[in-house]
C-alpha positions in Angstrom: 2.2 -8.5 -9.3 3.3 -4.9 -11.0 6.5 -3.2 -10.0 5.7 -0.8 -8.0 8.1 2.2 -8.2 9.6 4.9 -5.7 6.8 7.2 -7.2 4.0 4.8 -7.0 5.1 4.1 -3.8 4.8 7.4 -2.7 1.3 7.9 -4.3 -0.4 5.2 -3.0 -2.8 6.6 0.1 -1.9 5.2 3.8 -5.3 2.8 4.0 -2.8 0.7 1.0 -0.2 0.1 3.3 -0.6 -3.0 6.1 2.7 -2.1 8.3 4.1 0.9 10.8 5.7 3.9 8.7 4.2 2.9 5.4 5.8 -0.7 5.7 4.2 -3.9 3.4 1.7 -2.3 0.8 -0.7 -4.0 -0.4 -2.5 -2.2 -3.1 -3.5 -5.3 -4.7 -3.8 -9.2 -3.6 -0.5 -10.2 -5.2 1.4 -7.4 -3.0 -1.2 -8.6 0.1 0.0 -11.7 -0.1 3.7 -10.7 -0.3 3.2 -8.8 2.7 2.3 -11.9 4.4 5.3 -14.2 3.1 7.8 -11.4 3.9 6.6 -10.0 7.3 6.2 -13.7 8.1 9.8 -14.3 7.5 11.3 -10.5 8.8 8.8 -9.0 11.2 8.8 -9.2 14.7 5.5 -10.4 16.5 3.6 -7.6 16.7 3.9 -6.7 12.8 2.8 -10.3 11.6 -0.3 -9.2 13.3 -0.9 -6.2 12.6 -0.1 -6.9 8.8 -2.5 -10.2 9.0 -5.1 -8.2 10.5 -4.7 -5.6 7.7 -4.5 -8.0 4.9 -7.7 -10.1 6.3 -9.4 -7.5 6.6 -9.1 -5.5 3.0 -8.8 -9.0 1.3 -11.1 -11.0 3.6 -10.5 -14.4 0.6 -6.5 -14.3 1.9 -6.3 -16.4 4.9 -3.0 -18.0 5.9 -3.6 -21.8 5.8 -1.9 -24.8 4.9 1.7 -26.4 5.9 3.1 -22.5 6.2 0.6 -21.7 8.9 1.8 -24.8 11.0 5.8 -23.3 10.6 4.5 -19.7 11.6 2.7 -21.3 14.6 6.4 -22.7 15.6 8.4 -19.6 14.3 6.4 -17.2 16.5 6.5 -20.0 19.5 10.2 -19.3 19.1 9.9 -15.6 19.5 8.4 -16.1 23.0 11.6 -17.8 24.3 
């Protein structure tokens, strides 16, 4: 994954970013997938799905699987209390 700068920030078109107000790019898979590790980890319910949706769709091959999707299921369980 490239650093992306201030000014590449700025330059890349609104279809690159997966969150509200420009939030989570993902430009590439390497920053998709970032997205999804940070948003799973700082976003409140309704981001995490907006971002997966986003992410699944532009990079349908990134699907969250494995022993992190089991701690997201509990994580967001938690946000319903």
């Amino acid at each position: 994954m490239g650093k992306l700068t201030g000014e590449d920030r700025k330059a890349l078109p609104a279809k690159d970013f997966a969150g509200p107000k420009r939030s989570y790019p993902v430009e590439d898979k390497a920053h998709a997938r970032a997205a999804l590790s940070r948003v799973s980890t700082n976003g409140s319910p309704a981001e995490k799905k907006e971002v997966r949706a986003k992410v699944e769709q532009k990079y349908p091959t990134i699907k969250q699987s494995g022993p992190g999707k089991e701690l997201e299921k509990r994580l967001n369980a938690k946000d319903k209390w």
